[in-house]
C-alpha positions as CSV (number, residue, x, y, z in Angstrom):
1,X,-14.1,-63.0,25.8
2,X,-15.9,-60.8,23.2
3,X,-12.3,-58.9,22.4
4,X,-10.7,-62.4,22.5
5,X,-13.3,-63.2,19.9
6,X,-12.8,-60.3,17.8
7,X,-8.8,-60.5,17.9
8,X,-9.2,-64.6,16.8
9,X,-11.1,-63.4,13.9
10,X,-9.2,-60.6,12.9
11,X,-6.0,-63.0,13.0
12,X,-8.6,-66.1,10.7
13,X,-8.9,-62.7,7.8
14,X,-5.3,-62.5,8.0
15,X,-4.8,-65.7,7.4
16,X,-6.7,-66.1,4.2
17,X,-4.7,-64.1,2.3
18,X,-1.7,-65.1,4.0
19,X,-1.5,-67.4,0.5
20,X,-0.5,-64.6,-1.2
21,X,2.2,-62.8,0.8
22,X,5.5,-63.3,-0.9
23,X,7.6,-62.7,2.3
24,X,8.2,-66.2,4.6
25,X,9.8,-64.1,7.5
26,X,7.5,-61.8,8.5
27,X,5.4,-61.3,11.9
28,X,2.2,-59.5,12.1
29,X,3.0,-57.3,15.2
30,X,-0.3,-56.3,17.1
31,X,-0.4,-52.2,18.8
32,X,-3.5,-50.5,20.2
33,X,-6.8,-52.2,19.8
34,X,-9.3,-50.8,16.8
35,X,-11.8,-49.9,19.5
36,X,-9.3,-47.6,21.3
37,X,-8.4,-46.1,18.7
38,X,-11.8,-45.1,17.4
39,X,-12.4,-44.0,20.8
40,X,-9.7,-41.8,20.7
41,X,-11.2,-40.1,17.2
42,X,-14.3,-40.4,18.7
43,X,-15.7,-42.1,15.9
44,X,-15.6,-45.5,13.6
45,X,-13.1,-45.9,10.7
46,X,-15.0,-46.4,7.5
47,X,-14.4,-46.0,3.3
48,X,-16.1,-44.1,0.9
49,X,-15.3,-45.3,-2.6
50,X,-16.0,-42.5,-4.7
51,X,-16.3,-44.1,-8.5
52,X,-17.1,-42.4,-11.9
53,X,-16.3,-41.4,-15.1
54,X,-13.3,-39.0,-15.2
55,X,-14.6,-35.3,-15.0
56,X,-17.8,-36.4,-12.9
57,X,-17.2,-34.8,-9.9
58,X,-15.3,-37.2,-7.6
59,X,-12.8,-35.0,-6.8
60,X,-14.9,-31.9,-6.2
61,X,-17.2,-33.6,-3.9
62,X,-14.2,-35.5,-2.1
63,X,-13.0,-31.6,-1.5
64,X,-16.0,-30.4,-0.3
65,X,-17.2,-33.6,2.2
66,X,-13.3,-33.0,3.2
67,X,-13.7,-29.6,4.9
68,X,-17.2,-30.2,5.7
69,X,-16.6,-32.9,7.9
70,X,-12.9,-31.4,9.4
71,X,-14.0,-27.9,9.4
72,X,-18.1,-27.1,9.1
73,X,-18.8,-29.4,12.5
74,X,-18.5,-28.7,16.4
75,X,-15.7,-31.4,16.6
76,X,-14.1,-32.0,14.0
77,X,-14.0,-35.6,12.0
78,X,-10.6,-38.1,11.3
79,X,-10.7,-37.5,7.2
80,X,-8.2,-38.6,5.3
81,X,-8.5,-38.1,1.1
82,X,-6.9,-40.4,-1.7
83,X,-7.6,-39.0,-4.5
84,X,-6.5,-41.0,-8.0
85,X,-4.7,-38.5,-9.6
86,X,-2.9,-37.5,-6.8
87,X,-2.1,-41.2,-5.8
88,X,-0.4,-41.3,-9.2
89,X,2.4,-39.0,-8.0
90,X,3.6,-41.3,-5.6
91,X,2.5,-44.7,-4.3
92,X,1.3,-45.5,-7.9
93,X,3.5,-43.5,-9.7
94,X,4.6,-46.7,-11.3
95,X,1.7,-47.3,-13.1
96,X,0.0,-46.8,-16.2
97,X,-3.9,-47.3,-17.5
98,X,-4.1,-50.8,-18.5
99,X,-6.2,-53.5,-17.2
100,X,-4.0,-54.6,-15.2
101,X,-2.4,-51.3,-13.7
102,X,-6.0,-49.9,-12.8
103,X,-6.5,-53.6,-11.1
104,X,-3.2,-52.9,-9.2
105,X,-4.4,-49.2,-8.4
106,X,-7.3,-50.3,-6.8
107,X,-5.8,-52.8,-4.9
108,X,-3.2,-50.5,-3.3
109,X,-5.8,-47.9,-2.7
110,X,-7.8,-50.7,-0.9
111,X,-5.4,-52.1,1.5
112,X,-3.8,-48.0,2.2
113,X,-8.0,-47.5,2.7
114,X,-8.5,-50.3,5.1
115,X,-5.1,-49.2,7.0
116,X,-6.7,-45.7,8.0
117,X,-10.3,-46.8,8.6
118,X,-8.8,-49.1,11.0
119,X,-7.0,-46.3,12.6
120,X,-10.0,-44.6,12.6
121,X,-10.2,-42.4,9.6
122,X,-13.3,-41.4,7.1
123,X,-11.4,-42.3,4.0
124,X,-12.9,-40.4,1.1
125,X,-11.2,-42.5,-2.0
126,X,-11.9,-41.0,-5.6
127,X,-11.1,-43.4,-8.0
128,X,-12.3,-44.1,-11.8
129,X,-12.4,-47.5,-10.7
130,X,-14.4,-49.1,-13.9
131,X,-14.1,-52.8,-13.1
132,X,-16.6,-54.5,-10.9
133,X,-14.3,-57.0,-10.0
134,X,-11.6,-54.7,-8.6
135,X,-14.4,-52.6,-6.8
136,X,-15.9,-55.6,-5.4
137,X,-12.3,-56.8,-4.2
138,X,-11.6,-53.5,-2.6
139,X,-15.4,-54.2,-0.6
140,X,-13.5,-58.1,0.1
141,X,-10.6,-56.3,1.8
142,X,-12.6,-54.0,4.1
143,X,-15.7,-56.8,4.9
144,X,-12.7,-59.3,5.6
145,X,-11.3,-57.4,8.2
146,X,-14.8,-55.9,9.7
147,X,-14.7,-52.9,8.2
148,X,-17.6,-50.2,6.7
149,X,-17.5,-49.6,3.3
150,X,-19.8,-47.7,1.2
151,X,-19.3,-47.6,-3.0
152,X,-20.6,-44.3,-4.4
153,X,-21.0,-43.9,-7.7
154,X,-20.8,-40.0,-9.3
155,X,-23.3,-40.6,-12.0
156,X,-22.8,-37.8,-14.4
157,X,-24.1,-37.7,-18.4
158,X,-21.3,-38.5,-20.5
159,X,-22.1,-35.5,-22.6
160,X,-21.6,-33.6,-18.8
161,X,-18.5,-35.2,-18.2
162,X,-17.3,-34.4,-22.4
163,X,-17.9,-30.4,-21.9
164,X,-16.2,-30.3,-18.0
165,X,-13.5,-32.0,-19.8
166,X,-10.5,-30.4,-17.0
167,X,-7.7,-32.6,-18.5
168,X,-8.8,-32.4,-22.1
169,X,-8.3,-36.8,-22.0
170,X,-12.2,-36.6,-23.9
171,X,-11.1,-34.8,-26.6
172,X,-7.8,-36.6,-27.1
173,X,-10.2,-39.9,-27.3
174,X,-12.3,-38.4,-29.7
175,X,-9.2,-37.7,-32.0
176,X,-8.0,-41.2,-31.2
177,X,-5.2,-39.8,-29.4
178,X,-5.9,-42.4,-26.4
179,X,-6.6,-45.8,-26.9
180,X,-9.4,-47.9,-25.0
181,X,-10.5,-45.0,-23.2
């Protein structure tokens, strides 16, 4: 009864945003439940939203929580990484820095974040992520469908984040070379 419970209100989140799918023929098609698949990791699917200014350290600590859950522990963890930049090569390559690409970005991110929690994965997404209102949908899209989510933000001095500097965007703002960053 309890699994018929939890696959009726797994089907009710669907639902709900069922509003916005474009597509009128399409099924849903069901595999291997979430607990067996967890099971078979041996641990729960969850997301860690990694947020900050660009140069704070997202990246370097998504690396590092990487190989210390995959490699430092006596079995290792599910981890899978999405990192922003490298996002941008491919599933986002189509998108720029405005409002409403980063909006877009995060939302993409979210929904590819809930697909590997529920396989099972410790997604580790590093994102600049500076709206509240896309970070708080990409928390909607992982509490809709049961789902852990945790929001870390990399709180690092701007004057910290101005001297790291790795893609030289600071200095390019200072000199007004890029707008609204």
């Amino acid at each position: 009864m309890a699994k018929l419970l939890s696959f009726v209100a797994a089907l009710s989140a669907g639902v709900a945003q069922a509003a916005d799918v474009k597509s009128t023929n399409i099924k849903y098609h069901e595999g291997l439940s979430r607990e067996d698949k967890w099971k078979s990791v041996g641990h729960t699917g969850v997301t860690l939203w990694m947020t900050g200014l660009s140069g704070s350290g997202k990246s370097t600590i998504s690396v590092a929580l990487e190989h210390a859950l995959v490699t430092k522990q006596p079995r290792p963890y599910f981890v899978y990484r999405l990192d922003g930049d490298n996002l941008r090569f491919g599933l986002n390559r189509d998108l720029g820095f405005s409002p409403v690409d980063r909006k877009e970005n995060v939302r993409r991110v979210a929904e590819v974040s809930k697909l590997f929690a529920e396989a099972g994965a410790i997604v580790i997404a590093g994102l600049i992520s500076p709206y509240a209102a896309d970070r708080a949908y990409a928390r909607e899209v992982h509490k809709n469908a049961s789902l852990p989510f945790l929001e870390v933000f990399v709180d690092a001095p701007l004057a910290t984040v101005e001297e790291r500097d790795p893609k030289g965007l600071y200095k390019k703002a200072r000199e007004g070379k890029i707008k609204g960053f």
